[in-house]
Structure formats: structure tokens, C-alpha cells
C-alpha distance (Angstrom), angle and dihedral (degrees) to the residues before:
residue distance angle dihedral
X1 . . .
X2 4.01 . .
X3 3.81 117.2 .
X4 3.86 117.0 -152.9
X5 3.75 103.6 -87.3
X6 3.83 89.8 -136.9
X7 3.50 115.7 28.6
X8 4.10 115.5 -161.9
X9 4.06 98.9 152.0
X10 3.72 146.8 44.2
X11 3.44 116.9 171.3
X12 4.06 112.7 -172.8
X13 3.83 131.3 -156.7
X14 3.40 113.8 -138.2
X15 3.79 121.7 -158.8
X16 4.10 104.4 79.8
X17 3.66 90.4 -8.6
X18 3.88 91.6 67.2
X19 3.65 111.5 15.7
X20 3.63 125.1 -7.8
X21 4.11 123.8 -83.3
X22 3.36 121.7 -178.1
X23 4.12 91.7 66.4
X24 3.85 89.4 48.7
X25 3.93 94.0 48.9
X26 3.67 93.3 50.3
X27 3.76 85.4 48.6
X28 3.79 94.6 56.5
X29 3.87 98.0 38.5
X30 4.12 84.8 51.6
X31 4.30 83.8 55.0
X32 3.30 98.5 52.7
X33 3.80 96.3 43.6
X34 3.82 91.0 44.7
X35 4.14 83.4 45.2
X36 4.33 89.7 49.3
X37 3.94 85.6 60.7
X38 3.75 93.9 71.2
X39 3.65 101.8 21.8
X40 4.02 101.4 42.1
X41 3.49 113.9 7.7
X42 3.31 107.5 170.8
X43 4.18 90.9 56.6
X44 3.88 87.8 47.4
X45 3.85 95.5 54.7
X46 3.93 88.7 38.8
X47 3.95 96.2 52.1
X48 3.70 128.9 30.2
X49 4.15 121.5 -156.9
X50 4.03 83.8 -84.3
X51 3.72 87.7 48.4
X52 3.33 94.0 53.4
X53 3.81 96.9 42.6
X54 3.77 90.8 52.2
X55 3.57 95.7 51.1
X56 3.97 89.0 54.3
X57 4.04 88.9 53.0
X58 3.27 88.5 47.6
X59 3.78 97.2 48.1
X60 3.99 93.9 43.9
X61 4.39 82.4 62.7
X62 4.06 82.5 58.4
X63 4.05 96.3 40.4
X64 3.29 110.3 46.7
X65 3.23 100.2 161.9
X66 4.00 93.6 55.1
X67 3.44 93.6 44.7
X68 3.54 101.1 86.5
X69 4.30 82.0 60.4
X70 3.53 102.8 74.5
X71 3.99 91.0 -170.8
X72 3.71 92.9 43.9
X73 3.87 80.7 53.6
X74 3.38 89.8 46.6
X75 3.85 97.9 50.2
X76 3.97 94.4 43.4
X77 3.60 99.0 53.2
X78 3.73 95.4 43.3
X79 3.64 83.4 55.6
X80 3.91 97.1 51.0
X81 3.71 90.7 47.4
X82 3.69 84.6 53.4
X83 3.13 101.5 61.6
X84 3.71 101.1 33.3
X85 4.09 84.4 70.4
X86 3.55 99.5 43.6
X87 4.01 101.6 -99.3
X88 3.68 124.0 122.3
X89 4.18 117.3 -83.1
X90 3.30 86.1 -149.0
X91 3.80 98.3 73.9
X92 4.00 86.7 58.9
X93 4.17 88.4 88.2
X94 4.62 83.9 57.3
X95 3.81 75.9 44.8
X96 3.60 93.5 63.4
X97 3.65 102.4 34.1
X98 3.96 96.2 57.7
X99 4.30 85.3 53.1
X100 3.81 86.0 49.4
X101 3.55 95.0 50.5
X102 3.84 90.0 51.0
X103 3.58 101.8 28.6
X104 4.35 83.6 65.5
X105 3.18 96.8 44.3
X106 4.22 88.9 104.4
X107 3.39 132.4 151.4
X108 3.99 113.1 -152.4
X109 3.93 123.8 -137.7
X110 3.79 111.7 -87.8
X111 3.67 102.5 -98.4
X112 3.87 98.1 43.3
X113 4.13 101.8 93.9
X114 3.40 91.8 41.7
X115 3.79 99.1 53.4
X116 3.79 89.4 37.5
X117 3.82 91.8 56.3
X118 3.77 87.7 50.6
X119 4.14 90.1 49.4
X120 3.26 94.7 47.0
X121 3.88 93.0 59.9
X122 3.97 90.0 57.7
X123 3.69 106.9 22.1
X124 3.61 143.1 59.1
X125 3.70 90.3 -116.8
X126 4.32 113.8 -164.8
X127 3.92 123.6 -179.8
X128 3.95 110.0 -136.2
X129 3.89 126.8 -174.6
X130 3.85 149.4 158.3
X131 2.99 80.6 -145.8
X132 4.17 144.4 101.0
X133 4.00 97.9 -134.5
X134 3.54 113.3 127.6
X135 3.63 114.0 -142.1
X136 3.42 93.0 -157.3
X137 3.59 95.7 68.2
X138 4.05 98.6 51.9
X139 3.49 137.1 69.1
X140 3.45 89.2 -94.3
X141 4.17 91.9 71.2
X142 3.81 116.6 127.0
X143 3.96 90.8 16.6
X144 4.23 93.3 96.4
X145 3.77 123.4 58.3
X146 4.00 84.9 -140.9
X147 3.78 135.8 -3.6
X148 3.87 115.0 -148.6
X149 3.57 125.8 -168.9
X150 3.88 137.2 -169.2
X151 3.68 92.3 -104.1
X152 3.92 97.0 56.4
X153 3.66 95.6 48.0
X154 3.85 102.2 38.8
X155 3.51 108.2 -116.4
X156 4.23 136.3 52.4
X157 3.52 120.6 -127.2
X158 3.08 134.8 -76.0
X159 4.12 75.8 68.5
X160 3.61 104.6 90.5
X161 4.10 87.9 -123.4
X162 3.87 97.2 104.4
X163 3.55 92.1 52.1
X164 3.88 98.8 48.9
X165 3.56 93.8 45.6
X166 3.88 93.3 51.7
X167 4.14 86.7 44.5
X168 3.35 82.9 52.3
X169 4.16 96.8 54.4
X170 3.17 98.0 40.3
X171 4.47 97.2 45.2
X172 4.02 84.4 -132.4
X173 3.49 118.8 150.9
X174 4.09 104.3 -136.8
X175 3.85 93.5 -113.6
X176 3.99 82.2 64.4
X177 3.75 92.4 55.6
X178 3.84 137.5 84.0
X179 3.62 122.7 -171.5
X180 3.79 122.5 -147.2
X181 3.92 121.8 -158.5
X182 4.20 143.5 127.1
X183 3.60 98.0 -122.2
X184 3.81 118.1 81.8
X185 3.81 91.1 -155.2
X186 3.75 110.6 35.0
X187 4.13 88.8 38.2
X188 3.26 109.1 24.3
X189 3.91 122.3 32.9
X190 4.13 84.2 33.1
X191 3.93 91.1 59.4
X192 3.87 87.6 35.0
X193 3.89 86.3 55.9
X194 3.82 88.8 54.6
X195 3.14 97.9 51.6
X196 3.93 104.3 -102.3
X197 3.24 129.9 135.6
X198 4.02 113.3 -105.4
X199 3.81 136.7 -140.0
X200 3.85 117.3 -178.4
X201 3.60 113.0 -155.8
X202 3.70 94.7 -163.7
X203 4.35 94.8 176.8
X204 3.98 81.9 -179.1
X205 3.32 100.3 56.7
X206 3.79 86.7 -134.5
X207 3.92 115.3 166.0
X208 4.05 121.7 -101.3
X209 3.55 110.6 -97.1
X210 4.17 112.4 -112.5
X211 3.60 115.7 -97.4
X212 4.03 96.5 33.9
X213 3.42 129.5 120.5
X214 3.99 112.9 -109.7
X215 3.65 111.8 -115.7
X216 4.00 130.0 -116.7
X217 3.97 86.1 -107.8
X218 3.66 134.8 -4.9
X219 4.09 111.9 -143.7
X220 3.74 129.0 -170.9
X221 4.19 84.7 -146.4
X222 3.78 137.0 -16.1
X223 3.73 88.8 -93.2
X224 3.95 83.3 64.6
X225 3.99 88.9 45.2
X226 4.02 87.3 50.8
X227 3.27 93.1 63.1
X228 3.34 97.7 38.3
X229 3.59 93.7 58.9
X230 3.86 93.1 44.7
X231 3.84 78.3 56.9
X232 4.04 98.1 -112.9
X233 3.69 99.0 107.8
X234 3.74 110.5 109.2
């Protein structure tokens, strides 16, 4: 397949394309449920983690313009649910900071520092996310020149916002950027659309979904998209 013939940017998702999520999440949601049984009892035997998550899907429909900020989302339902059972809203901002201490408490795939460290020496390398990790907080800190998330620019992906705003950073025309991320829509037909090149690191090996674009490369892991970019990969 083509590779960019001048290569400025890669911008990198992070949950499951970096470290995996899904572990981590339940993790944090099972903290701040276990933390609701001292602090706000009647909310914790009222609402279970599903509870909770349902109420913040349903309050995103009513929010719109909050939804975009998954800890926004986070803090404001927490707070309604609160006060619907007769504990204090205000305890909804503790609420939030024992998730975030969890929810960063990731460990990425073996070969992602490594390959990072070697990026970062040739690239304009920028962190982008729907996402509420915070970089800065992992073993990935000091490896990106910025980390952008949904909440900071207005808008989560597939909205071409992310992408524009870490164009705009780096002063990279798209045809000298490649995008990296695990979901075919979110990463790579929403980079694809902005004219980036794509890599889908697809760790699963699950099938592309019919009706989306094919990306530039399709890697089992960024060690696999190293080489490909060094032109090795077979």
C-alpha cells in the first residue's frame, strides 16, 4: 500500500490502541461504586454501576451540549442522582476524582513506549481521544508534544474537530499525516475523511465493518506499523 511520501504527523488514539480500556473502566466504575457505599448510601443502594451508566446515556440525550465531555457528563449526572436520593450534589466532584484516579491507572501494550520514543524523535507525534485519560498521569507522559481530547476541542470524533485541531498544532498539511487507532470508524474512516493517511491497529484481528473505507495499512501493533513505515513490513 502507499506510505505518505513525507511524513510530518502521527496522531495516536489511546484507549485500546495504546493500552487496554475496557479492564481499566470497569476498574474505576467498581471504585466509585464501592466509594458511594460509605460516602452516599442511599445513591449506592438505589443505582448499581449499570444504573449509573444508564442514567449518564440517558442524560447525554438531554445535554447535548455536555455530551461531547464525558467527565462533565460524568460530574452532572452524579450530581442529579445525588440529589434525587437525598445526598449532597456536592460530593459528585469526590465522585469524579476517585474514577479519575482509577480510570488512569493504565498499563500500555508492551511495545508502545518504545515505538513512541522512537516516533517522537522523527515525527510530530499528538495524542487524540474521546476519551477522559490524561496522558499526563501514565507512563506514556512526556512521549506526545500535545494530547487533545473531545472535551477541549468541542466535539468527539467521528467530527473532524480532533483532527483539525492537531493539523493545526502541528502546521501539517493532512497528506503529511497518518492517524493510528483500533476502531475502523471513529479512527479510521474519520481521519480518512480528512484527508489523513490511516493505520488500523486492529490487535484482534477483527474483520472491517462493510461500508468502510480500507485503511492506508492495517497493523497487528505499532511495532508492526514501525516497520511498516520504515518500509520493512511485508
Amino acid at each position: 500500500m502507499p506510505r505518505p511520501a513525507r511524513l510530518r504527523l502521527i496522531t495516536v488514539d489511546l484507549d485500546e490502541t495504546v493500552w487496554p480500556c475496557a479492564p481499566v473502566i470497569r476498574a474505576a466504575e467498581d471504585a466509585v461504586q464501592d466509594w458511594l457505599q460509605g460516602a452516599a448510601p442511599a445513591l449506592a443502594a438505589a443505582r448499581d454501576t449499570a444504573g449509573l451508566r444508564a442514567h449518564r446515556i440517558e442524560l447525554a440525550g438531554r445535554r447535548p451540549e455536555i455530551a461531547h465531555d464525558i467527565t462533565a457528563l460524568r460530574r452532572a449526572s452524579m450530581a442529579e442522582l445525588l440529589a434525587a436520593h437525598g445526598e449532597d450534589p456536592a460530593l459528585a466532584e469526590r465522585a469524579v476524582a476517585v474514577f479519575l484516579e482509577a480510570r488512569n491507572r493504565v498499563e500500555p501494550f508492551p511495545e508502545v513506549v518504545a515505538v513512541l520514543e522512537r516516533w517522537r524523535r522523527r515525527f510530530r507525534l499528538i495524542s487524540v481521544t474521546n476519551g477522559n485519560a490524561e496522558v499526563a498521569r501514565t507512563a506514556l507522559r512526556g512521549l506526545f508534544d500535545h494530547t487533545l481530547d473531545a472535551a477541549s476541542v468541542g466535539a468527539m470524533r467521528p467530527d473532524p474537530a480532533l483532527f483539525h485541531a492537531a493539523l493545526h498544532l502541528a502546521g501539517t498539511a493532512p497528506g503529511e499525516a497518518l492517524h493510528a487507532g483500533d476502531d475502523p470508524r471513529l479512527d479510521v474512516a474519520a481521519a480518512a475523511d480528512v484527508g489523513m493517511f490511516t493505520a488500523w491497529v486492529n490487535r484482534a484481528g477483527h474483520p472491517l465493518p462493510a461500508g468502510l473505507p480500507q485503511p492506508d495499512v492495517e497493523v497487528r501493533d505499532l511495532l508492526a506499523l514501525d516497520r511498516w513505515l520504515e518500509g520493512t513490513a511485508t
